[in-house]
C-alpha positions as CSV (number, residue, x, y, z in Angstrom):
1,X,1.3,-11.3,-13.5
2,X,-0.8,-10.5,-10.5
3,X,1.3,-9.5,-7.2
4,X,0.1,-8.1,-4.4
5,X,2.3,-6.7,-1.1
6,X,2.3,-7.4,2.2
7,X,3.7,-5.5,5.3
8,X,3.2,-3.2,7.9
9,X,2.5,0.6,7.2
10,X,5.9,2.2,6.1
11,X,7.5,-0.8,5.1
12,X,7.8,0.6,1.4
13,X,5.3,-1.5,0.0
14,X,4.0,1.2,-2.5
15,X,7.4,2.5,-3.6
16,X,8.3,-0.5,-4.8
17,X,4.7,-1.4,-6.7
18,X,5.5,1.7,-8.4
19,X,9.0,0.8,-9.4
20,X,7.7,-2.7,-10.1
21,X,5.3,-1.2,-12.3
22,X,7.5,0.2,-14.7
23,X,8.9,-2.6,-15.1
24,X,6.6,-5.3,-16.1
25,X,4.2,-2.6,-17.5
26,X,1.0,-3.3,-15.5
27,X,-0.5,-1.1,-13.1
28,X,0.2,-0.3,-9.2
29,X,-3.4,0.4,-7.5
30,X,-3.3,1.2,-4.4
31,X,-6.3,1.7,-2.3
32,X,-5.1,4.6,-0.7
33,X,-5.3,6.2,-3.9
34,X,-8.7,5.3,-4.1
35,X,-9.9,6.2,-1.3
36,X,-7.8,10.0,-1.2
37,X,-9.4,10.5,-4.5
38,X,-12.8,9.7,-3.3
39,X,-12.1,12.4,-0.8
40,X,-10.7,14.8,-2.9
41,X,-13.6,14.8,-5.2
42,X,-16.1,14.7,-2.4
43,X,-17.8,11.9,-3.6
44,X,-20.5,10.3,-0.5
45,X,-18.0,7.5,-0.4
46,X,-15.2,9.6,0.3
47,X,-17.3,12.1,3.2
48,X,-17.5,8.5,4.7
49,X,-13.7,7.1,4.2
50,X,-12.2,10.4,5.5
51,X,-13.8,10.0,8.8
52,X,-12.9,6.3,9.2
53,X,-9.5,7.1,8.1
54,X,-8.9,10.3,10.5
55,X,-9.6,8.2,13.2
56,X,-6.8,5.7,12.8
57,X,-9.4,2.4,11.8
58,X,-9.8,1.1,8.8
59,X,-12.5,0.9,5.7
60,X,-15.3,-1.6,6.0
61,X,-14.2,-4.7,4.1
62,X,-17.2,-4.9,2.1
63,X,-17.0,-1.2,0.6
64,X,-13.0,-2.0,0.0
65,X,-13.7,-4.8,-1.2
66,X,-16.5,-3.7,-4.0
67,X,-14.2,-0.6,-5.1
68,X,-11.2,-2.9,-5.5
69,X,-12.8,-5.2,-7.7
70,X,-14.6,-2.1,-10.0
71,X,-10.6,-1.1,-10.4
72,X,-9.8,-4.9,-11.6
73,X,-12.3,-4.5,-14.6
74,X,-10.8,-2.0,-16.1
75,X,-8.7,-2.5,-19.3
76,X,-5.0,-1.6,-18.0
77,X,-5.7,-4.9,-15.2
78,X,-5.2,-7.3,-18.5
79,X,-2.0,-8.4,-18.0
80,X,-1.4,-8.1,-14.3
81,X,-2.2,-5.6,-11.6
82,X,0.1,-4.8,-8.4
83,X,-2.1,-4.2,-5.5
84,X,-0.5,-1.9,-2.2
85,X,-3.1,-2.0,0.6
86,X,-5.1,-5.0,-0.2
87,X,-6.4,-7.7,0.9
88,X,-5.5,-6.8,4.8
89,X,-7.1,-9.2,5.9
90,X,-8.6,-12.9,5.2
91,X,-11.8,-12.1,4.4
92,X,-10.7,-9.6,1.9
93,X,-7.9,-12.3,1.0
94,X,-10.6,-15.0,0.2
95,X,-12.7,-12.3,-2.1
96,X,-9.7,-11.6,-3.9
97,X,-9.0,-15.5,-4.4
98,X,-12.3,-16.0,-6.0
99,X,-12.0,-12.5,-8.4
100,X,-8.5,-12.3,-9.3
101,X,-6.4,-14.7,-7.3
102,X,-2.5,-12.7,-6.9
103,X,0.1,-15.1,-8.4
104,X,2.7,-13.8,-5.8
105,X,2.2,-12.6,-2.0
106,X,5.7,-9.9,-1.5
107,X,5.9,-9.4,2.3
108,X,8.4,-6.5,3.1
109,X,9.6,-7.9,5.9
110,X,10.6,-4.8,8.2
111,X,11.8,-3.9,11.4
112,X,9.0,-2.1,13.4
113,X,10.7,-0.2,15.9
114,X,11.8,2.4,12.5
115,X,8.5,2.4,10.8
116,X,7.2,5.2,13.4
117,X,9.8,7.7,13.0
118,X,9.9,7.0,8.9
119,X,6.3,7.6,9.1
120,X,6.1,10.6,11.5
121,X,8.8,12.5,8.6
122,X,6.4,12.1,5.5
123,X,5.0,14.8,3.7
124,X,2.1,14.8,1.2
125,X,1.7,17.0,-2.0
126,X,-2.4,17.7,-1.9
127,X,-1.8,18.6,-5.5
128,X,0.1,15.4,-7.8
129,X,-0.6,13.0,-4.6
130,X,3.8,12.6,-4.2
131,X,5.0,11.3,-1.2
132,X,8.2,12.6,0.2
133,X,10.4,12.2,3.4
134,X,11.6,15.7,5.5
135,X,15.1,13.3,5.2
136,X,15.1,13.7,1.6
137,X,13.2,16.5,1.3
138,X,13.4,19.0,3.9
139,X,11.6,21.9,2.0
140,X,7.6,22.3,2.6
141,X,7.2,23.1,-1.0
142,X,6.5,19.9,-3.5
143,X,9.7,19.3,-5.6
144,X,7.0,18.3,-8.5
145,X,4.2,21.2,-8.7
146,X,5.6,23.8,-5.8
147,X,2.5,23.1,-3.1
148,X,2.9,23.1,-0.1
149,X,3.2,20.0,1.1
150,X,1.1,18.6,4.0
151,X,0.3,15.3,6.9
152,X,-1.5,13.2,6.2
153,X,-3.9,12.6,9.2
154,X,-2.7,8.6,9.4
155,X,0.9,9.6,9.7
156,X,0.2,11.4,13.0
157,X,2.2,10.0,15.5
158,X,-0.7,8.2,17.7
159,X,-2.1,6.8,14.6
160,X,0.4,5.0,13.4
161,X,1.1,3.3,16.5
162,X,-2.8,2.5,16.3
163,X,-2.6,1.1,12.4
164,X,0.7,-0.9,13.5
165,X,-1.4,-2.6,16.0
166,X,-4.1,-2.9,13.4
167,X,-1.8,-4.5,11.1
168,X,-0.5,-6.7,13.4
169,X,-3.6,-8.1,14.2
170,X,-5.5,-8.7,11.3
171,X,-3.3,-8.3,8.3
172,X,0.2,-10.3,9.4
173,X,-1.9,-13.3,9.5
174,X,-1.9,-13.5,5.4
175,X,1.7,-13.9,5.6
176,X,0.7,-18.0,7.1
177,X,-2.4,-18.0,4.7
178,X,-0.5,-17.1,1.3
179,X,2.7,-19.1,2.5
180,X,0.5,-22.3,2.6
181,X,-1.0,-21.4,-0.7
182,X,2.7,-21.2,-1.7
183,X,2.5,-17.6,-3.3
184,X,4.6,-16.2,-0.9
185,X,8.0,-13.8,-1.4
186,X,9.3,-12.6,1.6
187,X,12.0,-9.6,1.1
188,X,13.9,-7.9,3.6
189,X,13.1,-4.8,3.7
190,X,15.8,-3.4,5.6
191,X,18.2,-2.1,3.0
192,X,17.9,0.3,0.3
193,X,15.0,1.1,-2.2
194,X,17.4,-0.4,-5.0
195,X,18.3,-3.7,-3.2
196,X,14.9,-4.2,-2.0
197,X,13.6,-3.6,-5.9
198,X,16.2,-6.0,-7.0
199,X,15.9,-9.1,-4.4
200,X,11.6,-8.9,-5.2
201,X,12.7,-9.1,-9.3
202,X,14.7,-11.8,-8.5
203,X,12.7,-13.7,-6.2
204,X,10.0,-13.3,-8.5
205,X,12.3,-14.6,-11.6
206,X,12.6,-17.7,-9.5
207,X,9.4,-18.8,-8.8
């Protein structure tokens, strides 16, 4: 089964790919991921995301685009793949339609007017790559590995009002172009982890 996610930053798209996941045994790739660990390693690909993403903007579709598509080949993309952070928009939408067309669009459908203050409280370990929120976890130390953990520079305040706009503009739009194709899920995403995890199982069941 391919599923990807829609919805805005902080909707909880990629806690539930991972939770989704484990459960139908296929992998969650998100290019986030791909992108920090381009960075982390220091690779020229990642010298040229880390600027982009500092600055609140987002990766040129056609080097997104080619790295996504390397990450489909691999063996563990056999049965399925659950993709957070792509396509954000049609173009990318269209390239993935003509690789590995998703069988199911999931739009977390989320009230906005949280998403900055959920945002503003994450925490990153530099170390494992866990995400953690000052509500849950108000120690600056990782609960995993014990590093200290950090922000990100796209959970700043001023950029994430920036990447809602962003989103708003160019990636909300797939929610009309996957509904027409009729792949579409759309969850409310207002409630807890464990609701939200169980209305996309069973909305998924369904179709």
């Amino acid at each position: 089964m391919n599923i990807i996610f829609l919805g805005p930053p902080g909707a909880g798209k990629g806690t539930q790919a991972s939770l989704l996941a484990g459960l139908y045994d296929i992998p969650h790739i998100s290019t986030g991921d791909i992108f920090r660990d381009n960075i982390k390693r220091g690779t020229p690909i990642g010298k040229e995301v880390k600027l982009i993403i500092d600055a609140g903007a987002l990766v040129p579709d056609d080097l997104t685009i080619s790295l996504v598509k390397e990450r489909l080949k691999r063996e563990d993309c056999l049965k399925g793949y659950l993709l957070d952070g792509f396509p954000r928009n049609l173009y990318q939408a269209e390239s993935l339609e003509s690789v590995a067309p998703p069988d199911m669009a999931v739009n977390v459908d989320i009230d906005q007017d949280i998403l900055v203050s959920r945002l503003a409280g994450r925490r990153a370990c530099p170390n494992c790559a866990g995400t953690y929120h000052v509500s849950a976890v108000p120690s600056e130390l990782c609960p995993v590995c014990g590093v200290k953990l950090t922000v990100r520079p796209d959970d700043v305040p001023e950029t994430i009002r920036k990447r809602l706009e962003v989103y708003n503009s160019q990636t909300a739009p797939l929610i009309a172009f996957y509904g027409q194709l009729g792949k579409l899920l759309t969850i409310d995403g207002n409630q807890s982890i464990e609701k939200v995890c169980g209305d996309i199982v069973e909305g998924l069941r369904k179709e």
